[in-house]
Every structure is written in structure tokens, then in C-alpha cells.
C-alpha positions as CSV (number, residue, x, y, z in Angstrom):
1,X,2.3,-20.2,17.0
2,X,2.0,-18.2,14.3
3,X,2.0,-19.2,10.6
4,X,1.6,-16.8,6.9
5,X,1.6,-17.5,3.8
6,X,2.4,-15.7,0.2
7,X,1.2,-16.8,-2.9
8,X,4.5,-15.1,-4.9
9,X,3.2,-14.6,-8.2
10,X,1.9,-18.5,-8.4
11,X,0.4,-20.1,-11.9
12,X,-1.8,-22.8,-11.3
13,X,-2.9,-24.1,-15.1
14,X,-6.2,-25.3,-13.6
15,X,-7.6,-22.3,-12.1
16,X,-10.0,-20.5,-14.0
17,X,-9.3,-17.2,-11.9
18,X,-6.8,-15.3,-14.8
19,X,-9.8,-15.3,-17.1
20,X,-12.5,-14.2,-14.7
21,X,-10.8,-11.8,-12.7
22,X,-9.0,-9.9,-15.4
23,X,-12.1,-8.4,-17.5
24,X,-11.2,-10.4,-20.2
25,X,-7.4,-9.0,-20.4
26,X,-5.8,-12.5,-21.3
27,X,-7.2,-14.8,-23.5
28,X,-5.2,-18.0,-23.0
29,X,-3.4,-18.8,-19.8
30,X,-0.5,-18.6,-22.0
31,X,-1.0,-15.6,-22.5
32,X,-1.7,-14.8,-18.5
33,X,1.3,-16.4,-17.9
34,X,3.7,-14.4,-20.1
35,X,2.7,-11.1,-17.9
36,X,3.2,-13.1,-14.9
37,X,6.7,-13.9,-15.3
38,X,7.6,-11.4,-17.0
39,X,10.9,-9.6,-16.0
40,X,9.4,-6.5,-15.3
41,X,6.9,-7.6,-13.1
42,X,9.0,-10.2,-11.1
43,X,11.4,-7.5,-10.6
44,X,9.3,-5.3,-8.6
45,X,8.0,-8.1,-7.0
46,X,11.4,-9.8,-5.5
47,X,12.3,-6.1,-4.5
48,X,9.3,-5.6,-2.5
49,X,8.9,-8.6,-1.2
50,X,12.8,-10.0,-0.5
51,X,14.2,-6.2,-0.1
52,X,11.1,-4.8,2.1
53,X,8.2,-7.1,3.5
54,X,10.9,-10.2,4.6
55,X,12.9,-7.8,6.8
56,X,10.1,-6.9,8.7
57,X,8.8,-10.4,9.1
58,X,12.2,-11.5,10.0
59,X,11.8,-9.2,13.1
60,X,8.6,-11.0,13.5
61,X,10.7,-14.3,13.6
62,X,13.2,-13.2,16.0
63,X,10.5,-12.7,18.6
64,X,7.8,-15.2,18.1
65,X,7.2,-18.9,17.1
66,X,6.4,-18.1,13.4
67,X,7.2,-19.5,9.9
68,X,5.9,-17.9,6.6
69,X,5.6,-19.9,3.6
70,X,5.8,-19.3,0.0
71,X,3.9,-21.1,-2.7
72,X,5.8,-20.8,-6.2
73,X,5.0,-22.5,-9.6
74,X,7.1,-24.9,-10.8
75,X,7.4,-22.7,-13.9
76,X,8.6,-19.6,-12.0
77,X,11.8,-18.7,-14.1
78,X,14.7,-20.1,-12.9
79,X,16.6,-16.6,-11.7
80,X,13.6,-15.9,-9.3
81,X,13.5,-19.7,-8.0
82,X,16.9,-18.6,-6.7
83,X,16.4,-15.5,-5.3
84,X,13.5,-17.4,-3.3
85,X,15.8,-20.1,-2.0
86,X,18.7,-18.0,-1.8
87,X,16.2,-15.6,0.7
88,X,15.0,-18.9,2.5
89,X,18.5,-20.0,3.1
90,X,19.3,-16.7,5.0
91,X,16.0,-16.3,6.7
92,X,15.2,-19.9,8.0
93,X,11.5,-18.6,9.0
94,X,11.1,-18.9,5.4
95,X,9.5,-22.0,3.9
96,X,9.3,-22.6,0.0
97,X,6.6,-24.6,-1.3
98,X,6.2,-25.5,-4.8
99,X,2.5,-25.8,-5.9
100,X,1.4,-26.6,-9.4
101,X,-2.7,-27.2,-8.8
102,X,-5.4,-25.3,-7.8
103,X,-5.9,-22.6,-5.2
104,X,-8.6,-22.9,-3.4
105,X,-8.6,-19.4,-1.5
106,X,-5.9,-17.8,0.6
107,X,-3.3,-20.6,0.3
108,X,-3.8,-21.6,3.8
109,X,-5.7,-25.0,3.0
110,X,-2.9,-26.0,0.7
111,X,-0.1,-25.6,3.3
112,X,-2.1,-26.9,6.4
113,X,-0.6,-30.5,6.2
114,X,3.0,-28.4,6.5
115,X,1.4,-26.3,9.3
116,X,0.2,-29.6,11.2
117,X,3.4,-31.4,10.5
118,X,5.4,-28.6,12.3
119,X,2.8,-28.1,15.3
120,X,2.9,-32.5,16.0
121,X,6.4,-31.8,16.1
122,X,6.0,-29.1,18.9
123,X,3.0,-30.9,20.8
124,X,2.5,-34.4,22.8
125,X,-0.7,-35.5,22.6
126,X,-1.5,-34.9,26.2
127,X,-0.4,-31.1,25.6
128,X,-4.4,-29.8,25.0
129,X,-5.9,-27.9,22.4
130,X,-3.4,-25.2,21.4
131,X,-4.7,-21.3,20.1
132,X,-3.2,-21.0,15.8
133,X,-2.9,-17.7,14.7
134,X,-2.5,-17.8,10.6
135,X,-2.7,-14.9,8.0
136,X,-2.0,-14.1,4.2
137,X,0.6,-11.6,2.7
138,X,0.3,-10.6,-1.0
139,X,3.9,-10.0,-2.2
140,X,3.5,-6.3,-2.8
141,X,2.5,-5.4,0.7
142,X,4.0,-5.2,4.0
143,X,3.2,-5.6,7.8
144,X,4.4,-3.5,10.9
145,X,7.6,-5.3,12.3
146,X,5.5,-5.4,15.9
147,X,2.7,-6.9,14.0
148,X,2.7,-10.6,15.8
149,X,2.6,-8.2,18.9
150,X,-0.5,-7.1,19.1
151,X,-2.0,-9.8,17.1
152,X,-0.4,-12.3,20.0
153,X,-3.3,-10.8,22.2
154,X,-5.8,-12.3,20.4
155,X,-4.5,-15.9,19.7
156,X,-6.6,-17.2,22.7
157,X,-8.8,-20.5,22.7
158,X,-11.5,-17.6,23.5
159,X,-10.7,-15.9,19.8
160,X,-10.4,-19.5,18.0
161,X,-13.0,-19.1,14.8
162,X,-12.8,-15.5,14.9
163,X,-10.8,-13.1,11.9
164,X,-8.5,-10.1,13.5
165,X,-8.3,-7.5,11.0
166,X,-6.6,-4.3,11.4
167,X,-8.2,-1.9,9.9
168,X,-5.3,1.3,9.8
169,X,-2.6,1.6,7.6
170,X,-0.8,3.5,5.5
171,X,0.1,3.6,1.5
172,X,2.2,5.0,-1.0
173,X,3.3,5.4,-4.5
174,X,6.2,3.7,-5.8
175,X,8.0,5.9,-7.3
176,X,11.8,4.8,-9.3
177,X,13.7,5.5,-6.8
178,X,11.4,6.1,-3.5
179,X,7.7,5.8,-2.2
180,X,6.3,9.6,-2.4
181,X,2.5,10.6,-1.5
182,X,2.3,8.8,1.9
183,X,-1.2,8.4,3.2
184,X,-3.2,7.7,5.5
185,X,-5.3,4.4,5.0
186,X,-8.6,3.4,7.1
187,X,-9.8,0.0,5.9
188,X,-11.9,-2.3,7.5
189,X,-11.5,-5.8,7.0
190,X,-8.8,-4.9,4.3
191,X,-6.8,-8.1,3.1
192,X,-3.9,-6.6,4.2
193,X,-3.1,-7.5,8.1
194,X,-6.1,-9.9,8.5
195,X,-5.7,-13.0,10.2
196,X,-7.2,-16.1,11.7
197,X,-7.3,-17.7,15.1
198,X,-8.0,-21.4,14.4
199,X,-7.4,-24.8,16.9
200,X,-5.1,-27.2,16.8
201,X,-5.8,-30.8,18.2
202,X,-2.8,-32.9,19.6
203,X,-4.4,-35.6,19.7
204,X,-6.0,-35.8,16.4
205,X,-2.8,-34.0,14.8
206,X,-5.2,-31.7,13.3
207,X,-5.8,-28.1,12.8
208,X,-9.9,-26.6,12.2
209,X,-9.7,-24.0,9.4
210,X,-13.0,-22.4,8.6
211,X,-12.2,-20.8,5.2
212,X,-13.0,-17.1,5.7
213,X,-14.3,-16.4,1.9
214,X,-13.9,-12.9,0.2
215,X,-11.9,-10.6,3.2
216,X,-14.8,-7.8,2.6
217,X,-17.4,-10.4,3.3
218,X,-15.3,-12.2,6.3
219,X,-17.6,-11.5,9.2
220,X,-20.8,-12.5,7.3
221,X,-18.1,-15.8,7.7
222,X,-17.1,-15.7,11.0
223,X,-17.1,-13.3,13.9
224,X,-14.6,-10.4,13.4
225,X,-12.5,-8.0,15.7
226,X,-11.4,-5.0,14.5
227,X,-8.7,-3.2,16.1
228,X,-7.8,0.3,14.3
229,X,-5.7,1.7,16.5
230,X,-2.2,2.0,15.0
231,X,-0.8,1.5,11.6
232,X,-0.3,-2.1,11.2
233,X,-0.3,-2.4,7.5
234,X,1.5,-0.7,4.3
235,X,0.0,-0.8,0.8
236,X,2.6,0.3,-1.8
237,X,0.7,1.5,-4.7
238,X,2.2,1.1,-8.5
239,X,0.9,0.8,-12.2
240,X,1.4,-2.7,-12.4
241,X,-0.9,-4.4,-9.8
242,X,-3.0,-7.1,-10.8
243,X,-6.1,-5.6,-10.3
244,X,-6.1,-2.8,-12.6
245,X,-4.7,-4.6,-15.6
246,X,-7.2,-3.9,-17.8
247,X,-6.3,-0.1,-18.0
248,X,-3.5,1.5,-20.1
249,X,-0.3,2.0,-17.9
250,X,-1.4,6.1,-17.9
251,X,-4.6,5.1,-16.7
252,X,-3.2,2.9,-13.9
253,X,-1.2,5.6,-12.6
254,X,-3.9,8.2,-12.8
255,X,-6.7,6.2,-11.1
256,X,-4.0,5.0,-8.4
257,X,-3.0,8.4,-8.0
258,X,-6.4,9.6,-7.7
259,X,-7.6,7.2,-5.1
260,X,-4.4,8.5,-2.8
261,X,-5.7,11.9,-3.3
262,X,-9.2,10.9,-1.0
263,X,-6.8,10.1,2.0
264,X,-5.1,12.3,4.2
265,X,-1.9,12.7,4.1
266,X,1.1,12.2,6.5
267,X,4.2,12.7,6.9
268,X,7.2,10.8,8.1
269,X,7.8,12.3,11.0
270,X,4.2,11.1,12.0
271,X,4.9,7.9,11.4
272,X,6.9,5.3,13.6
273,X,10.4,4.3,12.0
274,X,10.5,1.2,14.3
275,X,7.6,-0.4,12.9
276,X,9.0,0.5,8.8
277,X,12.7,-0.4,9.5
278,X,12.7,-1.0,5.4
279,X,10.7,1.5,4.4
280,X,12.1,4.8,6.0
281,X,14.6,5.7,4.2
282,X,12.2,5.1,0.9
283,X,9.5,7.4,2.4
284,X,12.0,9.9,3.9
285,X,14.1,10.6,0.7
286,X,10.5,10.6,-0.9
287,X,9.2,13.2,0.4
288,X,9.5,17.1,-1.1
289,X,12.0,19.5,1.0
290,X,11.1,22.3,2.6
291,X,10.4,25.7,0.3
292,X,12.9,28.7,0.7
293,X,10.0,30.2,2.2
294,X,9.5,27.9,4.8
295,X,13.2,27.1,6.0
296,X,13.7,25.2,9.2
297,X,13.0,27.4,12.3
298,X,11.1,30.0,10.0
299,X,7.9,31.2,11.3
300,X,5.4,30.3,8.8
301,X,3.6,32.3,6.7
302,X,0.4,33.9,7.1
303,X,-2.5,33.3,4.3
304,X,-4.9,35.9,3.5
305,X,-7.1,36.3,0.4
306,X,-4.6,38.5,-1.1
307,X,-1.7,35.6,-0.9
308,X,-0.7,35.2,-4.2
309,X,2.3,32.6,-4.6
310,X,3.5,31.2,-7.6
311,X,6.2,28.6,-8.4
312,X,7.8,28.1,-11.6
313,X,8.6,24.5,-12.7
314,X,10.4,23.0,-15.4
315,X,8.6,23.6,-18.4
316,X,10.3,21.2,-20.5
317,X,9.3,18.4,-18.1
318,X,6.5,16.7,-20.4
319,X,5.8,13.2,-18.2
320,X,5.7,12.4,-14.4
321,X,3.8,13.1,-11.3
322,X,3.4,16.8,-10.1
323,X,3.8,17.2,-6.1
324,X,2.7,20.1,-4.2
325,X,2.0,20.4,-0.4
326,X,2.2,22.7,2.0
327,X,1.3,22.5,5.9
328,X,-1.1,24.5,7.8
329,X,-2.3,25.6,11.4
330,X,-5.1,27.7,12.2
331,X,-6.7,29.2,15.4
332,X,-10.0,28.2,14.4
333,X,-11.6,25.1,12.8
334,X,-11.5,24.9,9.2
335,X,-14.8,24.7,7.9
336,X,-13.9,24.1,4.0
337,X,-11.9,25.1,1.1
338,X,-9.8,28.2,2.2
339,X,-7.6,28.8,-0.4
340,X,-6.8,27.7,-4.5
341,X,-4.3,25.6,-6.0
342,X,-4.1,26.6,-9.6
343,X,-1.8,24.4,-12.5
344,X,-0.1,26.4,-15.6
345,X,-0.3,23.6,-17.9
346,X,0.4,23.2,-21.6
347,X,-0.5,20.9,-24.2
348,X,-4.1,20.6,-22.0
349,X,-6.4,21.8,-24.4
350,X,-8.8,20.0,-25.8
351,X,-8.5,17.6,-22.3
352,X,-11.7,17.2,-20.3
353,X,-10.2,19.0,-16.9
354,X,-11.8,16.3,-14.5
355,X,-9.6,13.9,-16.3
356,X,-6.8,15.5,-14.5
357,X,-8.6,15.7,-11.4
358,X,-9.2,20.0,-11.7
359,X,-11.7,22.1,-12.4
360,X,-11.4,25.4,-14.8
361,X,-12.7,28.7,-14.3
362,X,-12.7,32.3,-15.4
363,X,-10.8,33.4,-12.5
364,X,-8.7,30.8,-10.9
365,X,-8.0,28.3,-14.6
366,X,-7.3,25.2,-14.0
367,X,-7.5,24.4,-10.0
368,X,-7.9,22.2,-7.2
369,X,-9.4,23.4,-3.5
370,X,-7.6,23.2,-0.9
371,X,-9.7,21.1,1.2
372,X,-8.7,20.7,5.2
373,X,-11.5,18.6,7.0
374,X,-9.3,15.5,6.4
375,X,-6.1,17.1,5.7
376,X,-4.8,16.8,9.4
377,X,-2.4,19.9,8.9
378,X,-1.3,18.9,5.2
379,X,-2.4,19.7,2.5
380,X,-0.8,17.4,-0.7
381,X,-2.0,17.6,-4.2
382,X,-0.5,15.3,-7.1
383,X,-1.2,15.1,-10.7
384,X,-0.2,13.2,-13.6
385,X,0.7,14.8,-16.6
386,X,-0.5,13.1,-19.5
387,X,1.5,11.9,-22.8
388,X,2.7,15.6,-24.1
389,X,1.7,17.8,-21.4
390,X,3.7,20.4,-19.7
391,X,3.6,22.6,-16.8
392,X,5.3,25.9,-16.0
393,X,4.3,26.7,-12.3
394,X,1.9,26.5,-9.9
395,X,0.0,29.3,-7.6
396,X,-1.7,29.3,-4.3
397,X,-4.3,31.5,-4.1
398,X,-5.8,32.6,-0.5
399,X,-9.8,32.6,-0.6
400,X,-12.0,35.5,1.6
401,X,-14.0,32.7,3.5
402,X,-11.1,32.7,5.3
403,X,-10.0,34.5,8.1
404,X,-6.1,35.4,8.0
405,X,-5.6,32.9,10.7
406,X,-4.2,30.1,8.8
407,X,-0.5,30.0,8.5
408,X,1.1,27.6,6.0
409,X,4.8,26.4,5.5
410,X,5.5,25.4,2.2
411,X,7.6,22.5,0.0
412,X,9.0,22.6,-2.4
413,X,6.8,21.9,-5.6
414,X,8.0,18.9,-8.0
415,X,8.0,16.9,-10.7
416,X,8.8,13.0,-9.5
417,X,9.1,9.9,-12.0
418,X,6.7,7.0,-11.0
419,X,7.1,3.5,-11.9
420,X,5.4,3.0,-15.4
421,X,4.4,-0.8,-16.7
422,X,4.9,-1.6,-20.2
């Protein structure tokens, strides 16, 4: 038995959470609630959630005992309300639940009558304590279709009071069209994929929730396993999640950006298409094609310190995100930086360079490293161009601290349009 919830973008009039949480952002919940139904938002919401996360879970249903429900707000504009039901009535897993109060934590405590309504139904009281494995899913994120798989392992009367959190992932950027920059994400005890293992008492027609608190804080709560073994969880990055409200929508971007930057990269073809049956296609078309330099088949190319290459862009491109990536291989272990990425940018002057994430000097301009320690055979590189800036090509530079045993193939450099909030 296994039981989710979503809190899909829920107002509650009595919580004091929009004020606190947001730095200050809103004023009024009036105010809170005009972003949170706006169109915009609710949008990107229903197409994530309805368009990407249910699929998966629906392959959840199919195999396991499982329902998911969805708290709403009464004031939830009426299109959306039937985009939920209209989503329930084709995927029977899901249950809508209108809630107007409080929310006392993950949802879970507000839907438990529903959860032990559904389990007397399934129980006699004779039938002994039963194992309850229960978990949240915010309504930008997704789960790995064999998710209740492996967490099914651990829904044992031996693992009852304990959290399961799975602690590998991946994540994105949401781009208009496609999710570009795929990563690699190691995150212990990260809301995304935890669950519970809780008891359920026929007899008493009752199920013991021990409310876990803040997930980075859980097993100060409760004992915690962690199983990090395969990706089980996908964060999609964009510029208009809640918890980065208080920046402009460049800033949101940039600092999103920047944080994908500190994880390795992956590619598709590393990553199982089974357990992203909605997400493929978005990561596949997202990704940059191979360089003329590095067709299919072609042996790649051999860096040196005298590698020079340089790629023109579209100058006249003045706003989006700037891709380039290459992968490597090397007889040897890569003990650092081993070669220079270097950005021909205009309109930059008078910007601090770390704002864009480079550095600037005499000989190289403005550059990145090309760093490999956590690069696992790709190296990826993105930056936002700020409001009237302009690039013209980029160059890769081989460095002499590295032997010319590194061979690289090459993409194609880019300039990709990311979703931007208003």
C-alpha cells in the first residue's frame, strides 16, 4: 500500500507561511495569491505535473496498490480545477481533495482520514498490523516510473517509523521548448523521493504518522535509510520556483544556472529511458548535436596546448543561455584544469566578470577552466547573457599541464531560449 500526496499550488488564507518564507516578497496574501494563480505560473505547473510527473506515477499505479492525492484551494481558477478533474477522471489513481485551512507540514496529516478510510476498506480487523509506505511530490518534480519498486523493499513492519530517502537524481533546465543542461544530482535526504513507512492498525482503523519535520533535518526525526544507488528523482529547474522569488527573473535564471554548473553532467544516453518515459524526448531534443568536427564514427580529436578552436555564434543573438560542451577521454587521470574556454562577448564592459560566472585575463579574456575531476567525460559550460549582451564565438584553448593525451569530440555550441517569469 502505497499512498502520495501533492499540494498543487494550494492557498490556505490561515497559514502564515507566504509571508515568512518569501523574504518579505508579498505583502498581503492577496497579494501572494495573485502570483499563485497566476496564468503563467499554473501553466507550467499543469504541464509538468499532468503532462510529465502523472504519466510516470500512472506506471506506478498499474503495478502497485497506490493512490496519490491532490490538495487544491477552493479558489484555484476554474480552468485548472478542470484540468485536475478532467486528469483524475482518466487516471483513477488520482484523488482530488479540496482543502481551504491550514497545512500543517507535508499534506500527509490532512489526507490520513482518506488514507484510513481506503486501508478499513482493504483490511478485516483480524488481518494484523499492515506495513504503509507514504511520500510527498511537489508539482514541479518527478519520480522514476520503477520508483514504488525499490521503495516496495522497504515497506516492512521492520522499516515502520523509519524515512527512505533516495539520495541520486538528476535535474535540468526548462527550457521553451525542452529541458537542456542535464545533470547529475547527489542529495541526501532531498525532498524529492523521500518517503515514510508508517503502521496501520485494523483494528483501531488507524494509521501512526510521526510527522518527519524539515526533510534536511528528518533523521534528527526519525531513523533514515539512504539508498543512492540509481536515479530515482528528477528536479526540473526554471525561473519561476517558489523559492527564489525574491530575485529578478535574470537573477533566477542565473543563480539556477549557476548551481547546475557545480554538478556533473550527463548525457542521455547515460541515462535510462524506461525510468523517464515523459521526459526523453524533452532531454533528447535538448541536448546540442554533434560538431562537424566530431561526426558520428569520427575519431576524436587530439588536444594539445597548441589547440586553438574557435566557434562563431550569432552575434545578433542579445538574450538566452550559451551552451558549450565537448566530451573527453584520456589515458591518464586528469588531475585539474587542462584546457580554456574563453567567451567573445559584447556589451560586457563595465560587468563584474564573476557575475557571469568567468574570470578575465591578459591572455585568455574572459574564460572558464575546463575542470574534469567531476566531469565524468563531459565537459558542459552555460551562461546567461545578460539584458543587451552579445556574443560572437567561443574558443577552446589546450593548456601545457597537459599531456596530448586527452582527446575531445565536440558539440555544437549554442544559444538556447530558457523559460523566463514575468
Amino acid at each position: 500500500m502505497f499512498y502520495g500526496v501533492t499540494r498543487y499550488s494550494l492557498f490556505s488564507p490561515g497559514s502564515h507561511s507566504w509571508k515568512t518564507s518569501r523574504s518579505g516578497v508579498f505583502k498581503t496574501p492577496e497579494d501572494y495569491m495573485q502570483y499563485l494563480f497566476s496564468e503563467k505560473r499554473l501553466s507550467l505547473r499543469a504541464e509538468m505535473f499532468f503532462e510529465k510527473a502523472v504519466p510516470a506515477l500512472s506506471a506506478m499505479a498499474e503495478n502497485h496498490d497506490y493512490k496519490h492525492f491532490v490538495m487544491y484551494s477552493e479558489l484555484l481558477p476554474k480552468r485548472h480545477q478542470e484540468i485536475l478533474f478532467a486528469a483524475a477522471a482518466r487516471y483513477p489513481f488520482l484523488v482530488p481533495v479540496e482543502w481551504n485551512d491550514v497545512v500543517r507540514g507535508t499534506g500527509i496529516e490532512e489526507v490520513k482520514p482518506l488514507i484510513e478510510q481506503d486501508l478499513a476498506s482493504k483490511f478485516d480487523a483480524d488481518a494484523g498490523v499492515q506495513p504503509v509506505a507514504w511520500f510527498r511530490l511537489d508539482d514541479d518534480d518527478l519520480l522514476a516510473a520503477d520508483y514504488l519498486t525499490h521503495l516496495e523493499v522497504y515497506r516492512t513492519l521492520n522499516h515502520v517509523g523509519m524515512a527512505i530517502s533516495f539520495g541520486l537524481g538528476l535535474t535540468a533546465y526548462k527550457g521553451e521548448h525542452d529541458l537542456v543542461n542535464l545533470r547529475e544530482f547527489y542529495h541526501p535526504k532531498s525532498a524529492q523521493g523521500m518517503a515514510f513507512v508508517s503502521a496501520f492498525d485494523p483494528r483501531q482503523r488507524s494509521l501512526s504518522i510521526v510527522t518527519p519535520g524539515p526533510h534536511h533535518g528528518v533523521d534528527q526525526v526519525m531513523p533514515t535509510i539512504l539508498d543512492s544507488r540509481e536515479h530515482m528523482f528528477f528536479q526540473v529547474r526554471h525561473s519561476d520556483q517558489d523559492s527564489t522569488l525574491n530575485e529578478t527573473p535574470h537573477e533566477r535564471v542565473a543563480a539556477s544556472l549557476a548551481r547546475l554548473d557545480k554538478l556533473p553532467a550527463v548525457r542521455s544516453a547515460d541515462i535510462s529511458a524506461e525510468k523517464w518515459p515523459s521526459l526523453i524526448e524533452d532531454i533528447v531534443r535538448g541536448e546540442p548535436v554533434p560538431h562537424e568536427l566530431s561526426a558520428p564514427g569520427a575519431e576524436p580529436l587530439r588536444l594539445t596546448e597548441d589547440t586553438v578552436l574557435t566557434f562563431p555564434l550569432d552575434s545578433t543573438i542579445e538574450a538566452g543561455l550559451v551552451e558549450f560542451e565537448f566530451e573527453f577521454e584520456s589515458r591518464s587521470r586528469l588531475q585539474g584544469g587542462f584546457a580554456v574556454v574563453t567567451y567573445e562577448l559584447q556589451g560586457a564592459e563595465g560587468i563584474d566578470p564573476e557575475e557571469l560566472g568567468l574570470r578575465e585575463s591578459s591572455v585568455y579574456g574572459l574564460n572558464r577552466q575546463a575542470w574534469s575531476k567531476s566531469a565524468h567525460g563531459v565537459v558542459r559550460q552555460s551562461l546567461l547573457l545578460p539584458e543587451g549582451v552579445s556574443i560572437s564565438g567561443i574558443t577552446l584553448k589546450g593548456k601545457n599541464r597537459q599531456p596530448a593525451e586527452v582527446f575531445i569530440r565536440l558539440r555544437q555550441p549554442r544559444v538556447v531560449a530558457v523559460h523566463a517569469a514575468d
